[in-house]
C-alpha positions in Angstrom: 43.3 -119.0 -26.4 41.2 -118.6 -29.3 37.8 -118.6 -27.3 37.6 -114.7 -27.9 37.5 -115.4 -31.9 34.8 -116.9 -34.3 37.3 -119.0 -35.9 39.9 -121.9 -34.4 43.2 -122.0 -34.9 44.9 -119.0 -32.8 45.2 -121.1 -29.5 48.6 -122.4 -31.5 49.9 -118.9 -32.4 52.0 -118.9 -29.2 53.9 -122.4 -29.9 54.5 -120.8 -33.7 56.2 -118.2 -32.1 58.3 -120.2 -29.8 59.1 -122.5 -32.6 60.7 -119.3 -34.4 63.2 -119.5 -31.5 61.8 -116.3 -29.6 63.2 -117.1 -26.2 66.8 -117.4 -28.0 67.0 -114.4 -30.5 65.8 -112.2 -27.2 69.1 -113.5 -25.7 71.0 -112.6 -28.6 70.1 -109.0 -27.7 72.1 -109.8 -24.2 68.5 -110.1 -22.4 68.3 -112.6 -19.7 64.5 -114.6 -20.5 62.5 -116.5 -18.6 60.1 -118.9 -19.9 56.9 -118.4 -17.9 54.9 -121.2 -19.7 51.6 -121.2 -21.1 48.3 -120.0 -19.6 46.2 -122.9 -20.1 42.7 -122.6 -21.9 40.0 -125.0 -22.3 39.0 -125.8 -25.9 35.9 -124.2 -27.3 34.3 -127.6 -28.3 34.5 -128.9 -24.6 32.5 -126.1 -23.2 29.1 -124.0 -23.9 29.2 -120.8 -25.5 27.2 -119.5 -23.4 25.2 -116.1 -24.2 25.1 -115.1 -27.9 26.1 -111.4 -27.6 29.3 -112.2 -25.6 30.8 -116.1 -26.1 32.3 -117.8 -23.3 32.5 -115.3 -21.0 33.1 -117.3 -18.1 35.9 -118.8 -19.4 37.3 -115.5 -21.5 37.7 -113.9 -17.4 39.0 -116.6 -16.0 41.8 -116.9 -18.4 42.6 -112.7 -18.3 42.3 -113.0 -14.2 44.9 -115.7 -14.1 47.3 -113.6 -16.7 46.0 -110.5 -15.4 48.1 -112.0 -12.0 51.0 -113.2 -14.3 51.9 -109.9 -14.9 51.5 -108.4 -12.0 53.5 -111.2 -10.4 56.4 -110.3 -13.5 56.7 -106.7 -12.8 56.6 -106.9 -9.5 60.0 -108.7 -10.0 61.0 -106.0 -12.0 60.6 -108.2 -15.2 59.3 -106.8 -18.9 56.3 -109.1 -19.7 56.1 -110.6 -23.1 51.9 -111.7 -23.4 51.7 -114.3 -26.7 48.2 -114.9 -28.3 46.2 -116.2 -28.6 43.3 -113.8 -29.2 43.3 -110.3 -28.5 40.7 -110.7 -26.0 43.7 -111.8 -23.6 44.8 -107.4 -23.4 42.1 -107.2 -21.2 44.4 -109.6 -18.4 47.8 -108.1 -19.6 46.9 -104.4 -19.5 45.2 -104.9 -16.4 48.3 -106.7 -14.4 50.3 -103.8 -15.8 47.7 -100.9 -15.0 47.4 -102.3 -11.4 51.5 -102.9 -10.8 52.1 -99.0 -11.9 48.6 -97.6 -10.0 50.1 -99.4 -6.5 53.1 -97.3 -7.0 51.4 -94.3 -7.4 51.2 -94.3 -11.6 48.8 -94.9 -14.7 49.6 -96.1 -18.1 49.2 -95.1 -21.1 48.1 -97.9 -24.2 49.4 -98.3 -27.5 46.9 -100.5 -29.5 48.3 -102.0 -32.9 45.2 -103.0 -35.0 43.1 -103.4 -38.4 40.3 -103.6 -36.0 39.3 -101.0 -33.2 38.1 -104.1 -30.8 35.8 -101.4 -29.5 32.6 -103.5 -29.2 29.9 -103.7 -26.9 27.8 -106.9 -25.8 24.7 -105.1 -27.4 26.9 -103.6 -30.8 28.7 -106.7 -31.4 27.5 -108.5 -34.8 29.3 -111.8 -34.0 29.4 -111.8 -29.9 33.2 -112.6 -30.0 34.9 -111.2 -27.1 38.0 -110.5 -29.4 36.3 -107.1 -30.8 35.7 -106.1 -27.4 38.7 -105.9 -25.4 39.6 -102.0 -25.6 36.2 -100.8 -24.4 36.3 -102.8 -21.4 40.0 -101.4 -20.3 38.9 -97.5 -21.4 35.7 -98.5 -18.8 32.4 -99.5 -20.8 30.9 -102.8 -21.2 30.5 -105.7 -18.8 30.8 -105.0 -15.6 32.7 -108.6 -14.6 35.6 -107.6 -17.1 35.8 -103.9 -16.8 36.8 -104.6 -13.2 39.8 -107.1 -14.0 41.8 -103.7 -13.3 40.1 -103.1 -9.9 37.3 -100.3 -9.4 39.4 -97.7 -11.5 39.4 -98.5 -15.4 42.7 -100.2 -16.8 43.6 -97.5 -18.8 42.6 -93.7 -19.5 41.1 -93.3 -22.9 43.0 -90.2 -23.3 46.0 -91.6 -22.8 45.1 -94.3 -25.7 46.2 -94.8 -29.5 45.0 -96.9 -32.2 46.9 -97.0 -35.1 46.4 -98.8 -38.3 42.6 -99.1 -38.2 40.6 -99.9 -41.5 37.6 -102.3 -40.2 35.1 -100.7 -37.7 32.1 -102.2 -37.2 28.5 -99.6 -38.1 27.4 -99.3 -34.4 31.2 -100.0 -32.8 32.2 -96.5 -34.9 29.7 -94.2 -32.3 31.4 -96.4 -29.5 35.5 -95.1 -31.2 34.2 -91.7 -31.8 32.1 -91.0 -28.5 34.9 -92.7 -26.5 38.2 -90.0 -26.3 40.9 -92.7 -27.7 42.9 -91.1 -30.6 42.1 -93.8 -33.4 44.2 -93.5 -36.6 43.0 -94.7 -39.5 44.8 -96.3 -42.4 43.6 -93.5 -44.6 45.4 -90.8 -42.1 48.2 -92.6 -41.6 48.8 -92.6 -45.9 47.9 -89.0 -45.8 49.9 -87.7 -43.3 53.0 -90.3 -42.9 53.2 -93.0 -40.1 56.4 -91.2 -38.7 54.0 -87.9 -38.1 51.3 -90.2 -36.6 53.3 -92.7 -34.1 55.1 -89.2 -33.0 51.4 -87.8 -31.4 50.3 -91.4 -30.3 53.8 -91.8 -28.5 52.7 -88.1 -26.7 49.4 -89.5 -26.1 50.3 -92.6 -24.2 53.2 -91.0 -22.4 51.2 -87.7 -21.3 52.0 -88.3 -17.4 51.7 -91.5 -17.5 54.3 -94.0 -15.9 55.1 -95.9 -19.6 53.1 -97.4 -22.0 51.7 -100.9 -22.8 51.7 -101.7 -26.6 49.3 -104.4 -27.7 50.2 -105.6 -31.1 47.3 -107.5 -33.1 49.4 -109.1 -36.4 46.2 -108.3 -38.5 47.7 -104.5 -38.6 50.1 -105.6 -40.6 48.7 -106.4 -44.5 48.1 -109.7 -44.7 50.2 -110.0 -48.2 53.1 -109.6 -45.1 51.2 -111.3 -42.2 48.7 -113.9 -43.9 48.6 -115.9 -40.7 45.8 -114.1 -39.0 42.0 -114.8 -38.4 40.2 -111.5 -39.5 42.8 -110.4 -42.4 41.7 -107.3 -43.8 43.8 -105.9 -47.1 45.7 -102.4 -47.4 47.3 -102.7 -43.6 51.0 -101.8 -42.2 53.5 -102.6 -44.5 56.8 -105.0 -42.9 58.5 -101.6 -42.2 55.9 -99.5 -41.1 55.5 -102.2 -38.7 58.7 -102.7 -37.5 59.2 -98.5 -37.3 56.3 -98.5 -34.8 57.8 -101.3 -32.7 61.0 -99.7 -32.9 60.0 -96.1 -31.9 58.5 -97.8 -29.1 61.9 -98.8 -28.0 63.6 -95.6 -28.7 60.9 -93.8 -26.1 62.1 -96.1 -23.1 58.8 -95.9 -21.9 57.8 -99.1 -23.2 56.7 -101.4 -19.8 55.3 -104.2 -21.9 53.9 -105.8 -24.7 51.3 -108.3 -26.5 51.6 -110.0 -29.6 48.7 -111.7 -30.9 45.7 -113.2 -33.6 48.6 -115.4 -35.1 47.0 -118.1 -36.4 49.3 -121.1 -38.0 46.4 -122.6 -40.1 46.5 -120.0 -42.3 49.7 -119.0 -42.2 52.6 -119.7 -45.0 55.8 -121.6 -43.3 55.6 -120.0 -40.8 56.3 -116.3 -42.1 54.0 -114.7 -39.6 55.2 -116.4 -36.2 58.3 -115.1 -37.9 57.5 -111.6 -38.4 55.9 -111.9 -34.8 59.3 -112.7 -33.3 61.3 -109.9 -35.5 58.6 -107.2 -34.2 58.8 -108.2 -30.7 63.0 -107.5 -31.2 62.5 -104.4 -32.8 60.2 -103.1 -29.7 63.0 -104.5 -27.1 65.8 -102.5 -28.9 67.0 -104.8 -32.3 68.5 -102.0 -34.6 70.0 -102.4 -37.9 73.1 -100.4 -37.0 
């Protein structure tokens, strides 16, 4: 889906990551996969956009309903979702199947949100009206009503028991939202201060503090785009490859990890392929890939 983002092109990330031979190298780990197919999306030139301040909304729920049930359907079979983007509008569907599977049994989660962006937006902050900036204030509870309750009546996910990490592009009026909101956001400049090994170690706490596991939503714009050109919204002095792959890794190493996203790849602008590869060697570093 790329009807989240103000720029085509991220609808294909999915088949770039398949064409790196995800399904395959997962196996190679001694994983049994299963294919679940694509979500299909209508294509933003066959539809309205519909109100300015938030674009094809009617379209943007439908598709995080139906992969919202996906996942449920997956864990429910005691499966570990793997949600390729596609924008990162489409969190709002995975962390929502997750957050209802682990509330019916009694549980919350906890979210790990890999970003340059803090896609903390509001209808009435947003400077574009792409849904794509807007997905982690509708799971933490603000925002529209229609997809704050894709997780049912209780919000998808805690905001204290929410990370961002690797943030360096906040919108003026989306900062008050990040502040004012309780997630722990942490910020390129921290994380060169104070070492990305100190950092993940607290967000890791955060997202686990009594919840049932963690869901970690990866946006490939985290990573500097001199690593990850591919992506729609690049922004410059991001993760580096082995910061990147330390967080996914880490993620492994706390078993806690219930599933994951990876997403905003976009194969118009990326070079051979180097980011729908990078996509597939971060997702096997965050099931358990080690170099030893």
């Amino acid at each position: 889906m790329d009807l989240g983002a103000g720029r085509r092109g991220v609808d294909m990330g999915p088949s770039a990551i398949r064409v790196a031979r995800l399904a395959e190298r997962i196996r190679k780990l001694g994983l049994r996969v299963r294919e679940e197919g694509s979500v299909l999306v209508g294509e933003p030139e066959s539809m309205p956009a519909g109100r300015h301040n938030a674009r094809y909304l009617p379209e943007v729920l439908d598709v995080c309903t139906r992969l919202r049930d996906k996942v449920e359907t997956v864990l429910a079979k005691d499966g570990f979702p793997i949600v390729l983007g596609g924008d990162h509008s489409i969190a709002m569907g995975s962390v929502a199947g997750s957050a209802r599977h682990h509330r019916h049994a009694g549980g919350k989660i906890g979210l790990l949100w890999v970003d340059a962006h803090a896609d903390m937006n509001l209808p009435e902050t947003s400077p574009s009206g792409n849904i794509h900036g807007m997905p982690l204030a509708h799971l933490i509870g603000r925002g529209l009503p229609a997809l704050r309750k894709l997780s049912g009546d209780e919000v998808a996910v805690s905001a204290s028991n929410v990370a961002l990490l690797g943030i360096r592009s906040v919108d003026r009026r989306e900062r008050e939202t990040v502040q004012e909101s309780g997630v722990r956001a942490y910020t390129m400049t921290e994380i060169d201060g104070r070492g990305l090994a100190t950092c993940l170690r607290e967000a890791l706490a955060i997202v686990t503090d009594g919840t049932a596991g963690f869901h970690l939503s990866f946006d490939l714009d985290g990573v500097d785009p001199r690593q990850a050109p591919g992506v729609g919204t690049a922004v410059p002095g991001g993760l580096t490859y082995r910061e990147a792959h330390l967080i996914c890794e880490a993620c492994a190493r706390s078993t806690a990890l219930l599933g994951l996203d990876m997403v905003e790849l976009n194969p118009t602008l990326d070079e051979r392929n180097m980011t729908g590869q990078l996509a597939v060697e971060l997702i096997l570093s965050a099931l358990g890939n080690t170099i030893l």
